[in-house]
N, C-alpha and C positions, 0 to 999 in steps of 0.2 A: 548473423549473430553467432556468435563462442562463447563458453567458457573460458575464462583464464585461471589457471592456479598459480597463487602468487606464489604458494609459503605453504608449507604443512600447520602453522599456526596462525595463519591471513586467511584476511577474506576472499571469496568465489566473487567473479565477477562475470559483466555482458561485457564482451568488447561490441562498441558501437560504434563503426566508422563513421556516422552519417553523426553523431553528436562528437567525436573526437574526443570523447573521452571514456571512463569506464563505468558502468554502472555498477553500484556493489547489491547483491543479493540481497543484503538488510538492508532496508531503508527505515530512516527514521521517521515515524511519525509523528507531526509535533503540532495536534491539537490543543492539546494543555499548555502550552508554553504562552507564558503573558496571564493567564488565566489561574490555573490550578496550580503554573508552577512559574518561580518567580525570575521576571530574565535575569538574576544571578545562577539560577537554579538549571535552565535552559539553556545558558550557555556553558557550564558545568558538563551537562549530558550534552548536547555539540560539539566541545572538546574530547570528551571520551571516544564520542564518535566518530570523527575526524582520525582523531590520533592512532583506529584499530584498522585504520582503510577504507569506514564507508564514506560513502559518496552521495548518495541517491537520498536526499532531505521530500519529506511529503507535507503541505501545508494548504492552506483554503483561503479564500477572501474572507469566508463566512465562519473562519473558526473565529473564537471560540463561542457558538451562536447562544450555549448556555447560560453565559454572566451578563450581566447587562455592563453595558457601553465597555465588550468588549471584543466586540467584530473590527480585526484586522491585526489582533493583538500578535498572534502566530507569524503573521508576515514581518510584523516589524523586529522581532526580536530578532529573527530569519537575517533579516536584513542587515540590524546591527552588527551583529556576529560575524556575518559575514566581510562587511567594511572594516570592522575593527582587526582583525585578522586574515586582512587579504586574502579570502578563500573562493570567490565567486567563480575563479578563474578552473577552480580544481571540485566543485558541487553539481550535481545534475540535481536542478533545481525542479520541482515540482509544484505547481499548484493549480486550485482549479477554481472556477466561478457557474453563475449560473442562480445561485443562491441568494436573494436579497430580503433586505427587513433588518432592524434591529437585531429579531432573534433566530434569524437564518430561519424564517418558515413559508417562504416566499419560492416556488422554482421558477426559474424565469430566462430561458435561453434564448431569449430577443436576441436580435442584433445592438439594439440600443444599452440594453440590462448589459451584456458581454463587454463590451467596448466599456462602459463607464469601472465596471471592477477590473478591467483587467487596467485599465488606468491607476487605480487605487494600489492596482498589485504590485505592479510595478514600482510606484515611489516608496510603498512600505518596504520594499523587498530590497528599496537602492538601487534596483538592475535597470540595464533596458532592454533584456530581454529573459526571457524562460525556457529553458532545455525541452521541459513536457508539459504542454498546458494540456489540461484534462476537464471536458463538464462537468460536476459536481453533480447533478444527478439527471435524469432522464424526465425532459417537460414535453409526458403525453399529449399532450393540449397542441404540440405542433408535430408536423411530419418531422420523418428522421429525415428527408430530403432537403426541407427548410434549415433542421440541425446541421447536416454537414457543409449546405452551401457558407454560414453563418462562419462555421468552425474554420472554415478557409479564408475569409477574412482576419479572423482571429488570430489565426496563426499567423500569416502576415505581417499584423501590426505589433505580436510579441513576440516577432523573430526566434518561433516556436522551432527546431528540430522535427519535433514530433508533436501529436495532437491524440488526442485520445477519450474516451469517457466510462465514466463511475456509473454504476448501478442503472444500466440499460441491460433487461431481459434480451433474451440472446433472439428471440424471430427479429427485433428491432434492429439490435445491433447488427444482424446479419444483413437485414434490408440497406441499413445504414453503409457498410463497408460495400457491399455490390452495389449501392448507386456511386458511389466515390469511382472504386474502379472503372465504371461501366463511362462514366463522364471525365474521366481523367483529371482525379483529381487528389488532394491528397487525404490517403484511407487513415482514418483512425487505428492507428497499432498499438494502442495500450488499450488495456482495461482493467478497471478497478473495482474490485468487487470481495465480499467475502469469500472468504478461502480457507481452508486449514488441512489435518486430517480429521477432524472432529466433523460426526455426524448433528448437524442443526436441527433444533428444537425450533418450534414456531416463537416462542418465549424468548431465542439468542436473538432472532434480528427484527422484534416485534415493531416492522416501520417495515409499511409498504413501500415507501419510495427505496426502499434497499435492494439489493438482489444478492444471491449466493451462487456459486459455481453450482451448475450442474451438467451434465454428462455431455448434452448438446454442444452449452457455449465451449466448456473443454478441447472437445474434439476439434471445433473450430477455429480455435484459436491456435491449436496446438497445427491444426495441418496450413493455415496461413502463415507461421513464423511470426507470432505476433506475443507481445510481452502481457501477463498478466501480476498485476501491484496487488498482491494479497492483504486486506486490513483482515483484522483478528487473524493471523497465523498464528498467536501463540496459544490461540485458544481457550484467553482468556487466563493464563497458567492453569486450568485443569488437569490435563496428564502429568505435568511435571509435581503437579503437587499430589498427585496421586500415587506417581511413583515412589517419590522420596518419605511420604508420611503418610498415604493411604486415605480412608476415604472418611475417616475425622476429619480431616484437614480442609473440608473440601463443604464452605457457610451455605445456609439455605439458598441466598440470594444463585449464587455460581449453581447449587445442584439444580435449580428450580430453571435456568435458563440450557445447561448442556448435558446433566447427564441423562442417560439414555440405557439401555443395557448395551447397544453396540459398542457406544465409548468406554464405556466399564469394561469391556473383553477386551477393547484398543488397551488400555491402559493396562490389564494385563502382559499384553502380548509386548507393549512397546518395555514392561516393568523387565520381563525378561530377556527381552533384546540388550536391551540396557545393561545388564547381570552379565550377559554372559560375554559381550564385547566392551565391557569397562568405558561407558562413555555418559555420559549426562543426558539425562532425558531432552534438557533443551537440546542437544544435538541434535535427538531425532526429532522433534518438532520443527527443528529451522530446516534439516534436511529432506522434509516431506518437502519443501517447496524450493528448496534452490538446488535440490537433486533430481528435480522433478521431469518429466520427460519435455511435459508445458516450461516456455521459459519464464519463470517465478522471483520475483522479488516477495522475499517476506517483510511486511510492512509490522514495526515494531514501537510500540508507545507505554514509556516507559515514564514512570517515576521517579526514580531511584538511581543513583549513580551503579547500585548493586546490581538491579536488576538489569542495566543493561550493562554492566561489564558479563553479568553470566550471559545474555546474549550473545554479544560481540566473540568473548573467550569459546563458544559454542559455535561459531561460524561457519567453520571451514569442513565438518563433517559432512564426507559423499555417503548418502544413505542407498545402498543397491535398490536398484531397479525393480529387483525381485520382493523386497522387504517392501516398496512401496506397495506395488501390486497387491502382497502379502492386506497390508493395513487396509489397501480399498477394499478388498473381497471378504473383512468379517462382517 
């Protein structure tokens, strides 16, 4: 894997020989799409997306599992979008399964459960196949040995690239990727899991079946060459809304899930990073993770056409090495 720089105003990307095409650093994520937001709305922010260079769409069987009868709604806009604008060809397609039930309360990484959504995935998606299929979340109830043999059928039959999985604690996942190796077979090289440079509160990821980066899975991921899909990188907008208008700005609901006094000193420190090299907080936010030494997709879920052009227009800044460093060690 490399970096490419397109552009001094374009996005950072993975070149990925093994998918033949580019991964971009943002990735969309499009839980609300169908749901919260409406597929005129959804195809709106797709085309934004599209058109600033990203690449890398993130989507579930089981979104959006909060509205009723509307599991699958994400895939098929996905899908539309994609046929109506012949773009299948030029998207590193993401999604994942595992998840069953009306209200997506169900984990379930059977072999039988797999196979029938990833069927589903597929004809809502249009494709017939998926760049990165990923498990949606980690089903204790079975070995990670049964999980990988499982995941290599799966790949198989969704003429997957890559394979990967969401919210597995890292003894797991580690046992997981050394049975793979060890039996010759193919290793899970993604992971997805929370990320940012924001210090977590028990109150930001209050669901056990989640997990967060920590120092362990990091390392590990980082000395295997393995990609991690960061959801909540933008942290919610906490720092950026901290920098730009301080800590009015900043509702019960958001203080009561992230701040911290560590992120309160982040937020100074990134206020005056910011000040003194003339760049946009979101720059430093995206470039915690796509300057990251781990190779970082910052997964991004957006509303607003606004909100993700400040995104996208925020892309392409390299945050030093040393500045990151700087932010892990307050």
């Amino acid at each position: 894997l490399c970096i490419l720089e397109e552009g001094k105003h374009e996005m950072k990307y993975i070149k990925d020989d093994r998918l033949g095409k580019n991964i971009s650093k943002i990735g969309l994520g499009a839980a609300r799409f169908g749901t919260n937001l409406s597929e005129k709305e959804a195809f709106q922010l797709l085309d934004i997306f599209s058109s600033c260079g990203g690449t890398l769409i993130d989507t579930a069987r089981s979104y959006s599992p909060w509205k009723p009868d509307s599991r699958g709604n994400s895939e098929k806009c996905i899908g539309k979008w994609m046929e109506i604008n012949n773009k299948r060809g030029k998207m590193v397609l993401v999604t994942k399964g595992g998840i069953r039930g009306e209200h997506g309360e169900i984990i379930d990484a059977s072999k039988t459960n797999l196979i029938n959504e990833l069927d589903e995935s597929l004809e809502a998606l249009r494709t017939n196949y998926i760049d990165i299929y990923l498990l949606h979340k980690d089903d204790t109830e079975r070995t990670v040995e049964e999980i990988i043999e499982t995941m290599q059928f799966i790949k198989e039959k969704a003429k997957a690239t890559r394979i990967g999985i969401a919210n597995m604690e890292y003894n797991r996942f580690r046992k997981a990727v050394l049975y793979a190796i060890n039996n010759h077979l193919e290793v899970p090289s993604v992971l997805q899991t929370w990320w940012s440079l924001a210090e977590y509160k028990k109150e930001m990821w209050n669901d056990t079946t989640t997990t967060h980066m920590d120092s362990s899975m990091y390392h590990f991921l980082k000395e295997n060459n393995m990609i991690c899909m960061a959801y909540t990188s933008q942290c919610k907008g906490y720092f950026q809304k901290m920098v730009l208008k301080g800590e009015k700005a900043i509702d019960s609901f958001l203080k009561m899930r992230i701040e911290t006094k560590r992120n309160i000193k982040k937020a100074e420190y990134i206020k005056q990073y910011c000040c003194a090299n003339d760049i946009h907080p979101t720059a430093f936010v995206n470039g915690y993770i796509t300057s990251n030494q781990l190779e970082g997709v910052a997964l991004v879920s957006c509303s607003t056409e606004k909100q993700l052009l400040n995104v996208m227009e925020n892309s392409n800044y390299i945050l030093p090495q040393k500045v990151i460093e700087e932010i892990d060690g307050i």
